[in-house]
C-alpha positions in Angstrom: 86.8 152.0 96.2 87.4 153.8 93.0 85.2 155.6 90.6 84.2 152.7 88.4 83.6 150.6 91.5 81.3 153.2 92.9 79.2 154.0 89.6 79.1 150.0 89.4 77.5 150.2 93.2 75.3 152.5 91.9 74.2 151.4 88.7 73.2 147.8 90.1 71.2 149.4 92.7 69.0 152.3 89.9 68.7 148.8 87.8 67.5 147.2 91.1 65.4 150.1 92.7 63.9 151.3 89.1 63.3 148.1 87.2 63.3 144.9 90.4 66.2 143.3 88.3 69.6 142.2 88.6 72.8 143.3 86.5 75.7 141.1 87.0 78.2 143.7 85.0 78.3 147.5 84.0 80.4 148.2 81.1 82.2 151.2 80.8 84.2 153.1 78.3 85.8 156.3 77.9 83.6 159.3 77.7 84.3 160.5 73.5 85.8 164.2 73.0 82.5 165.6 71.5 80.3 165.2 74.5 80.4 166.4 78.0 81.1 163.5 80.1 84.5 161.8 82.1 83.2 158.3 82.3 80.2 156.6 80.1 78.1 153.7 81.2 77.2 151.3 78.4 73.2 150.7 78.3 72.3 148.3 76.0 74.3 145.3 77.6 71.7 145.9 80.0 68.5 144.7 77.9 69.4 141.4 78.4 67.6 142.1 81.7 65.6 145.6 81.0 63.2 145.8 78.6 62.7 149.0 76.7 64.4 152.0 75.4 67.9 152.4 76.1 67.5 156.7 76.1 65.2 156.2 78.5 66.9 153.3 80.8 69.8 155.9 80.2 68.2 159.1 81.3 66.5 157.1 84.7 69.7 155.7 85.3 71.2 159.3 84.9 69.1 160.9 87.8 69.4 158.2 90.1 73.2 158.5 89.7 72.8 162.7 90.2 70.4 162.3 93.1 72.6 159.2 95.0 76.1 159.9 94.0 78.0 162.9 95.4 80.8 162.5 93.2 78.0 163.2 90.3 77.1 166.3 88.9 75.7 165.9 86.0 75.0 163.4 83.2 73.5 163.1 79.3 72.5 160.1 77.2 73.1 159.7 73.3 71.5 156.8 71.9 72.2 154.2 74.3 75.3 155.4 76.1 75.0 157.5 79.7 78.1 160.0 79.7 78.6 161.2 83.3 79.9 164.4 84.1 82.0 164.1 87.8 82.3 166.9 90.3 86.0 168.3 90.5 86.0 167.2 94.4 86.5 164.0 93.1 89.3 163.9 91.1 91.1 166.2 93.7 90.4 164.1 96.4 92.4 161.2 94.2 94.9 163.6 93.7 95.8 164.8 97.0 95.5 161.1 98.5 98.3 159.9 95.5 100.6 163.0 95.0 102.9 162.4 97.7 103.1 158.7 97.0 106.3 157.6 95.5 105.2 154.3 94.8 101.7 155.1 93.5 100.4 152.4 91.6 102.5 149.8 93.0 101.7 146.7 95.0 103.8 145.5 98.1 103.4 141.8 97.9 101.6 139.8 100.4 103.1 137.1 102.9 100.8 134.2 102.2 100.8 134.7 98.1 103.2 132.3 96.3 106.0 134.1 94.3 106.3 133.7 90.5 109.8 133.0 88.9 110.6 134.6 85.6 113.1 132.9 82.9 114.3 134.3 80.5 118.2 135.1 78.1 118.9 131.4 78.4 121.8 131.9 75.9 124.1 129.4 74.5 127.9 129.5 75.4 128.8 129.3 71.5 127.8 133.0 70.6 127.5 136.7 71.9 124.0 138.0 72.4 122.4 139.2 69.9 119.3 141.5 68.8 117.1 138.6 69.2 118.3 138.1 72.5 118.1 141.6 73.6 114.0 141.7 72.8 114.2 138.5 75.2 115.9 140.1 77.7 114.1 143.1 77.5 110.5 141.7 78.0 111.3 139.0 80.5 113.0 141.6 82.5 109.9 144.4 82.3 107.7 141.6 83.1 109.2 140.4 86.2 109.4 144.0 87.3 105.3 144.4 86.3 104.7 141.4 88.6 106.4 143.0 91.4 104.8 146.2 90.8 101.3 144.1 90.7 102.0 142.6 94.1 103.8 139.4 93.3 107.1 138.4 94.8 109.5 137.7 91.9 112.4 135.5 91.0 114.6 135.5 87.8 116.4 133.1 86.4 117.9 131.8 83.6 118.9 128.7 81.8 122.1 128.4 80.6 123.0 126.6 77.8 126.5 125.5 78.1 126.3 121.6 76.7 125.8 120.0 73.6 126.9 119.3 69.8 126.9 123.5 68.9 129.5 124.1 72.1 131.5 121.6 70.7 131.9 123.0 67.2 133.2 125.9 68.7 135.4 124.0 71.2 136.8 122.4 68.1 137.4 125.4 65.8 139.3 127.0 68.4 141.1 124.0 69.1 142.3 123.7 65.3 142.6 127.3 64.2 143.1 129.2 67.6 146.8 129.2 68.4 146.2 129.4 72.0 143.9 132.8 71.2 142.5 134.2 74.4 140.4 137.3 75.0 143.1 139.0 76.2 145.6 138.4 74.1 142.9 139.3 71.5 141.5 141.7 72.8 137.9 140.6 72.4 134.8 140.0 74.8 135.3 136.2 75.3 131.7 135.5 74.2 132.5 137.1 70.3 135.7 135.6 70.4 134.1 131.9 71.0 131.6 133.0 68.6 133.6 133.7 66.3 135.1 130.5 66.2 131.5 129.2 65.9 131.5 130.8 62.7 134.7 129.5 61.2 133.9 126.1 62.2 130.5 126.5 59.7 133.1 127.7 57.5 135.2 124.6 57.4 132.4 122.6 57.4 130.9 123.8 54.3 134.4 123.3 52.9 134.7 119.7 53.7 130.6 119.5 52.3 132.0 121.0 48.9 135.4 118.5 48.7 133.4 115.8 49.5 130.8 116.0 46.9 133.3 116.9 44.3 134.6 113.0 45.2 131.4 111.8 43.8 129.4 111.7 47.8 126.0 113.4 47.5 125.3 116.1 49.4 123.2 114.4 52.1 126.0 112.1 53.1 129.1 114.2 52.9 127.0 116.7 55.7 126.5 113.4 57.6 130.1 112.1 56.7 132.3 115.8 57.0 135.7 114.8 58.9 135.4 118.2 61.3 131.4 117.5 62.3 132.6 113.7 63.0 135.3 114.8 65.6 133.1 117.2 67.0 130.7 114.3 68.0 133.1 112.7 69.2 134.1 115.4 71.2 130.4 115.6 72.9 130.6 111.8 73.8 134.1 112.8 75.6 132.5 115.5 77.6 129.9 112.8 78.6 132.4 110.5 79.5 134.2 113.2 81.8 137.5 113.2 79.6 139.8 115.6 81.2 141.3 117.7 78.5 137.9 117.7 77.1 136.6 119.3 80.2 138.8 121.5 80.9 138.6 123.3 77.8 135.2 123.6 78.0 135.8 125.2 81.1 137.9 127.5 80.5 135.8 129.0 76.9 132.5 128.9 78.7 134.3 131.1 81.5 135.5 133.3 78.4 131.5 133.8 77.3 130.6 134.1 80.9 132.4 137.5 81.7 131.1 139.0 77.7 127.7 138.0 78.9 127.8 139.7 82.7 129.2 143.4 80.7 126.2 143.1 78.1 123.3 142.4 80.5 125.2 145.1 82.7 125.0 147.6 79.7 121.5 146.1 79.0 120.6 147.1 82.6 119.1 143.6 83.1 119.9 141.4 86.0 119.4 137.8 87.5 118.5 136.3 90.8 119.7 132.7 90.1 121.4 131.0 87.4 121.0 127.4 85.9 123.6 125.4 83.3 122.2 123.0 81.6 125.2 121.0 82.5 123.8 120.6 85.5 119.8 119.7 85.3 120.1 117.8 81.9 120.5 114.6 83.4 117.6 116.5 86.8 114.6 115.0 84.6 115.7 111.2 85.0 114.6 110.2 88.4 111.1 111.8 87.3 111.0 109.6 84.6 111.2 106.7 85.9 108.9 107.9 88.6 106.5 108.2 85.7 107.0 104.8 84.5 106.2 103.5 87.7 102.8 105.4 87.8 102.0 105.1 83.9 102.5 108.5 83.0 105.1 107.0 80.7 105.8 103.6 78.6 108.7 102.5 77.1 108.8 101.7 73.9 110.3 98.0 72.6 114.1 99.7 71.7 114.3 101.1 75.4 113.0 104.6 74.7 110.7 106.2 77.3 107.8 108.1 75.9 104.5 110.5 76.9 101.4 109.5 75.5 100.0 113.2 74.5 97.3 111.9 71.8 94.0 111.9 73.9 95.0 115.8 74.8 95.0 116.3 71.1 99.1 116.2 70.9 101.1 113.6 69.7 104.0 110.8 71.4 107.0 112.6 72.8 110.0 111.2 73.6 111.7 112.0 77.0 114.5 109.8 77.4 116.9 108.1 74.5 116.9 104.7 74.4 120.9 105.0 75.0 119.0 106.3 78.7 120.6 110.0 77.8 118.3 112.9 78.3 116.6 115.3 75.8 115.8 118.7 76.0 111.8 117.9 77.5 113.4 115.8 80.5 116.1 118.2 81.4 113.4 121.1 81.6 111.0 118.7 83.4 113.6 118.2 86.0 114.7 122.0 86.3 111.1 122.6 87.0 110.9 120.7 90.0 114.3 121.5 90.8 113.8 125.4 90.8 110.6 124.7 93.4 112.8 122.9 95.7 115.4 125.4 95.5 112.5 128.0 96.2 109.8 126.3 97.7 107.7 129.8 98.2 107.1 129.7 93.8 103.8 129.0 92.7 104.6 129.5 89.2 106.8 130.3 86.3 107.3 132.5 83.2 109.0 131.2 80.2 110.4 134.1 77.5 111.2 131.8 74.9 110.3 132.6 71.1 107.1 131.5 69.4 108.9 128.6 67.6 108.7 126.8 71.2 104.9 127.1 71.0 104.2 123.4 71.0 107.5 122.2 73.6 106.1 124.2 76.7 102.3 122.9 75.8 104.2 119.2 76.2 106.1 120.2 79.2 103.5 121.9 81.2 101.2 118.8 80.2 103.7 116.4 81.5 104.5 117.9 84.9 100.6 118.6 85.2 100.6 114.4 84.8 103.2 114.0 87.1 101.1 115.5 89.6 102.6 118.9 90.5 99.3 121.3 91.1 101.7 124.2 90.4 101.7 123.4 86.6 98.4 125.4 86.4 100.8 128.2 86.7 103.2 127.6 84.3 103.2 130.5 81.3 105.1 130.4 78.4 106.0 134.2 77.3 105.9 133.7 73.6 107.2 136.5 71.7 107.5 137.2 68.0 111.1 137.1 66.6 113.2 140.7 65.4 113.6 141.1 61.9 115.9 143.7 60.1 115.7 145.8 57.5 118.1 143.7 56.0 116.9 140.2 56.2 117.2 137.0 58.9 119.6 136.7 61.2 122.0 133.4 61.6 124.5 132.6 64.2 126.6 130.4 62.4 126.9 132.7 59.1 128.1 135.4 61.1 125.0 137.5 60.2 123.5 138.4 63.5 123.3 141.9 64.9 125.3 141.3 68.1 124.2 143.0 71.3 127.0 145.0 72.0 127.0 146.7 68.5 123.9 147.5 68.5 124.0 149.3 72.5 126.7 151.3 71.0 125.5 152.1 67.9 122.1 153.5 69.4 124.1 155.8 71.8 125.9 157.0 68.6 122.9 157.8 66.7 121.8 159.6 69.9 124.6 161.7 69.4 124.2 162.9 65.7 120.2 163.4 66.0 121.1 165.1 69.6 124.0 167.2 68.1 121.7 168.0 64.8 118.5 169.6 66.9 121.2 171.4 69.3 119.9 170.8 72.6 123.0 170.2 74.2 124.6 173.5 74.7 126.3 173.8 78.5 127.0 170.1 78.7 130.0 168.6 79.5 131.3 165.7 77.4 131.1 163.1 80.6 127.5 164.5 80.6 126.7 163.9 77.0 128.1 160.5 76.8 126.3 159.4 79.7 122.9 161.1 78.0 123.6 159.7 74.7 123.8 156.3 76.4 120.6 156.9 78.1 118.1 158.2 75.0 119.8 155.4 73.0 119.1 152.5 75.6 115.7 154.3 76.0 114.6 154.1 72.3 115.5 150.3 72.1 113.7 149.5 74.9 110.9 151.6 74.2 110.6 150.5 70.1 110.5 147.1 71.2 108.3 147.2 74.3 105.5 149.3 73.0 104.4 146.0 70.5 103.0 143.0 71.7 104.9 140.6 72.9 103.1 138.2 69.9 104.0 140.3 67.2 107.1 140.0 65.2 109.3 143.5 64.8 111.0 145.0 62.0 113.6 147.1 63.6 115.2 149.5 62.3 117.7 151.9 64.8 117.1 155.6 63.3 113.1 155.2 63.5 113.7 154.5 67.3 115.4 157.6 68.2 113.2 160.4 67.2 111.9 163.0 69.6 108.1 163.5 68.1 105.7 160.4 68.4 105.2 157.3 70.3 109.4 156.5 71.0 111.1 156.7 74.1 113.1 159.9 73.3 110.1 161.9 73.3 108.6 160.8 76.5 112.3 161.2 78.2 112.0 164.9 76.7 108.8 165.5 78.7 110.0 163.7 81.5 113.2 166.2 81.3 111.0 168.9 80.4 108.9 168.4 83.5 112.0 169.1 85.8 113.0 171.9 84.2 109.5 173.4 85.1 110.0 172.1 88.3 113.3 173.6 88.9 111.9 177.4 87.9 108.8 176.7 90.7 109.1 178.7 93.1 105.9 177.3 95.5 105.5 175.5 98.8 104.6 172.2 96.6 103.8 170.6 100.2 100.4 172.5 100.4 97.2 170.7 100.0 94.3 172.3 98.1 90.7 171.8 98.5 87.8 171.4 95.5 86.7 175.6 97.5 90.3 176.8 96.5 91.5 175.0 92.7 88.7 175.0 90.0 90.0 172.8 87.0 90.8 173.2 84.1 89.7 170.6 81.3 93.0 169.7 81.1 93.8 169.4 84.5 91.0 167.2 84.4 92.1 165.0 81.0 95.4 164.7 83.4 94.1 163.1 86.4 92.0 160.9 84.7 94.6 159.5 83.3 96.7 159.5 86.5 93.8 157.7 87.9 93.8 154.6 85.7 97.5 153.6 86.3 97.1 151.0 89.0 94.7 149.3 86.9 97.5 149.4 84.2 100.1 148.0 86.0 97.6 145.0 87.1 96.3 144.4 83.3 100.0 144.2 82.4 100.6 141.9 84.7 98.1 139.8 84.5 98.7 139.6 80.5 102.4 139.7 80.8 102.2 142.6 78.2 105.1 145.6 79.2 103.5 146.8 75.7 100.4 148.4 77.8 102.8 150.0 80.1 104.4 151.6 77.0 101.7 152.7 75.7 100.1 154.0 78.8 103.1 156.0 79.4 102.5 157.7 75.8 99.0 159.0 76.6 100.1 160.3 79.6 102.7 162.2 78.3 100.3 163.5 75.4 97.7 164.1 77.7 100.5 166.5 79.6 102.0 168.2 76.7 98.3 168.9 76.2 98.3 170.5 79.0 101.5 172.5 79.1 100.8 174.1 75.4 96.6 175.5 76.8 97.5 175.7 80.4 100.3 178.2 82.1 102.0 176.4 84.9 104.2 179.2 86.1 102.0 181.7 85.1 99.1 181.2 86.8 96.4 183.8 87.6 97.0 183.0 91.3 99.5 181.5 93.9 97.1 178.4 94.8 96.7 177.7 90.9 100.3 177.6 90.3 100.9 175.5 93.7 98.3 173.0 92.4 99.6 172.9 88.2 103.0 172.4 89.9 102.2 169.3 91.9 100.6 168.1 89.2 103.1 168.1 87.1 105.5 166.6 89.6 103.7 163.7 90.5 102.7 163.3 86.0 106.5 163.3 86.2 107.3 160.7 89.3 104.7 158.0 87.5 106.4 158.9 84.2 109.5 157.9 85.3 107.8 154.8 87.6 106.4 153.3 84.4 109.8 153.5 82.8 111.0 151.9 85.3 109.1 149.2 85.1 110.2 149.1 81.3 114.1 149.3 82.4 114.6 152.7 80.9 116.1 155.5 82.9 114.9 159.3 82.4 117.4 162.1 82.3 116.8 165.3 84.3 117.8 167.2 81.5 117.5 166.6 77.9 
């Protein structure tokens, strides 16, 4: 049981014992700087059921606590809040029950408990990755890691979106202008070389728009009417029909954007446990439709479309099958679904990173599979994250105006270098050694600037505010992290000891420190429970303010005494092992030396 679980005991019974009345809650808060105190019980939540002054309810509470609590020792009351002082024994009890734990914190998952699957990337096979993609990656990643941590056995996925009109224009545009271009006779990553060809064909098409307005057609029709969007239709309807050239091609390109995408997510440090094309579940959703039909879930509408009545749940009609009988995007994710159950039938439920444009498509599709009768739809979450903006606008694919993964990995590891190179903390280090550190602070700072926000919130990124080694970016918490093991490395202690409350009196800052040690479990479970990386972030922050604190009013190695120095050192170590745990847990790696 842990402190706030005790003092709740506690507090329930003084209510009970003192007043003969029942508190379903005790609300706690951080004890504030200016008064003695480590924890502070909230009274006046409490005259709902206690009538009187909430000093005095305080102050009664206060010597119950002292005379029934060990861990105790002393408390006072300001206005209506009870600030309780704990005994050191306490917090160095915690201590020397977690400070040889590696995986402090962290949950192993349990046997019986269905696991959770976690989409997210779900490119399309027409473009590189780009910055919006990376902030997808990123946070479906760190959250599948946060529900493992939490306890939860974790599978993660993607969809792959390899059909459609958009793979098609680029099918086409390579087709016309490619000369037989391949990646390596170009030299390019297949996936910018097929996006590239993305781009020209928006090119051509705007060409065609602009010819055939000048002819006298307005502009609505000519987009309809454009020669090069008409054969790429009819390209689509040949990949339907199974046309072999057609195929083949498609084939070959997608296999182009498949090996650009495996070296980004590698240097992204992201990875995948199953992999879905929509090639192959767009047409899943079908026999589930007409299951519905059958069971009234669905009606079909007089030209042979198949529909979802939505309005008595406050949404509206939605379509889920042509009424050519071809498949739209809600039937072929209604059929993946299912499909991803059977394939593993231990999942319970799934996570969806998708943008907050898809807001209202995963309240349909989770209200539909709920209807079909699938009790697992309760479980269904839809990630919804803000998009990325940059300082210099929107992004678009088919301009050609999107900041493309792979650029932007390199270009933080460069401005690693010049900041790195500009402070001079490098001296002694080979250049092997410094590329591989550059790489690391500058993967570190886009992680860390993008996971510290809400998932909800849009960002404005901008690449030189992320790498800076003062504030809340993930430069300076690598530096303590780096720091710490240089500390470590001087220690010259048996770090295996284990000290009593008779042998280490603490300091306040020892004291700051473990209470913030103590609260990380509980982190990692609010994370996971809100899908939010953005509280291990942050977490992580105060921590490492909380120990540079520390370092700057307390000596570590020189410490009045042997037993003070064994005690600031383990400290320190295991600060620097759940430093390096949360950052995990964010995908970003911490250097030993900085």
């Amino acid at each position: 049981m842990n402190l706030q679980d005790t003092l709740t005991t506690h507090v329930k019974q003084a209510i009970k014992s003192i007043y003969s009345a029942e508190l379903e809650s005790v609300e706690f808060q951080a004890t504030r700087k200016e008064f003695a105190g480590d924890i502070t019980v909230v009274v006046f939540p409490m005259l709902r059921v206690v009538k009187g002054n909430p000093v005095q309810i305080g102050e009664q509470i206060g010597h119950y606590l002292v005379e029934h609590v060990s861990e105790v020792k002393a408390f006072n009351v300001v206005k209506g809040f009870l600030n309780i002082e704990i005994n050191d024994s306490y917090y160095l009890h915690f201590f020397n029950a977690i400070k040889d734990q590696q995986d402090f914190g962290f949950v192993a998952p349990k046997a019986s408990e269905k696991a959770v699957m976690v989409e997210y990337s779900s490119p399309n096979t027409n473009k590189p990755l780009h910055l919006g993609h990376i902030r997808n990656n990123l946070l479906g990643y760190s959250v599948a890691e946060i529900l493992k941590a939490s306890g939860r056995k974790v599978y993660k996925t993607q969809i792959i979106n390899d059909r459609g009109i958009h793979i098609c224009k680029s099918m086409l545009a390579w087709k016309r202008f490619g000369n037989e271009e391949t990646p390596k006779s170009s030299g390019l990553k297949g996936d910018k070389l097929v996006g590239n060809y993305y781009v020209k064909f928006d090119q051509e098409y705007k060409k065609e728009i602009q010819q055939l307005v000048s002819n006298g057609q307005t502009e609505e029709d000519a987009k309809k009417s454009a020669p090069i969007l008409l054969e790429a239709q009819q390209m689509l309807l040949n990949w339907e029909a199974g046309d072999d050239e057609v195929v083949s091609l498609w084939k070959e390109m997608n296999s182009w954007v498949y090996e650009g995408f495996d070296e980004t997510y590698k240097n992204l440090g992201v990875d995948f446990d199953k992999l879905y094309y929509e090639s192959e579940t767009y047409l899943l959703g079908k026999e589930f439709v007409t299951e519905g039909l059958k069971t009234g879930v669905f009606f079909k509408k007089d030209d042979g479309s198949v529909w979802c009545d939505l309005t008595e749940d406050g949404l509206d009609e939605k379509i889920v099958l042509r009424s050519d009988g071809t498949a739209v995007y809600m039937t072929q994710d209604i059929g993946t679904a299912i499909q991803r159950v059977k394939d593993f039938p231990d999942v319970g439920g799934m996570v969806y990173t998708v943008g907050n444009e898809q807001e209202y498509h995963f309240q349909v599709l989770f209200l539909i599979i709920k209807k079909l009768g699938f009790d697992w739809a309760k479980n269904l979450f839809h990630l919804s994250y803000g998009m990325v903006d940059l300082p210099s606008g929107k992004m678009k694919s088919r301009e050609g105006t999107v900041v493309d993964a792979d650029d932007l990995i390199v270009e933080m590891a460069q401005t690693a270098e010049e900041i790195s190179e500009d402070l001079g903390k490098l001296d002694g280090y080979s250049d092997a050694e410094k590329k591989e550190l550059y790489k690391t602070i500058g993967l570190g700072a886009l992680k860390y600037y993008i996971l510290k926000v809400d998932p909800k919130k849009r960002i404005l990124f901008d690449p030189k505010d992320s790498i800076d080694f003062q504030g809340n970016t993930g430069p300076f918490i690598q530096y303590t992290y780096a720091r710490i093991q240089s500390i470590l490395r001087k220690a010259n202690v048996n770090s295996n000891v284990t000290l009593s409350a008779d042998e280490v009196s603490l300091h306040p800052k020892e004291k700051e420190l473990l209470k913030q040690l103590e609260i990380f479990p509980e982190v990692i479970q609010n994370a996971a429970e809100h899908h939010s990386p953005a509280l291990i972030a942050n977490y992580t922050y105060d921590l490492v303010k909380e120990f540079n604190s520390f370092y700057q009013n307390v000596s570590i190695l020189g410490a009045d005494n042997d037993t003070e120095k064994a005690f600031r050192v383990q400290l320190s170590q295991t600060v620097s092992n759940v430093i390096k745990n949360a950052f995990g847990l964010l995908g970003v790696d911490v250097p030993e030396r900085m």
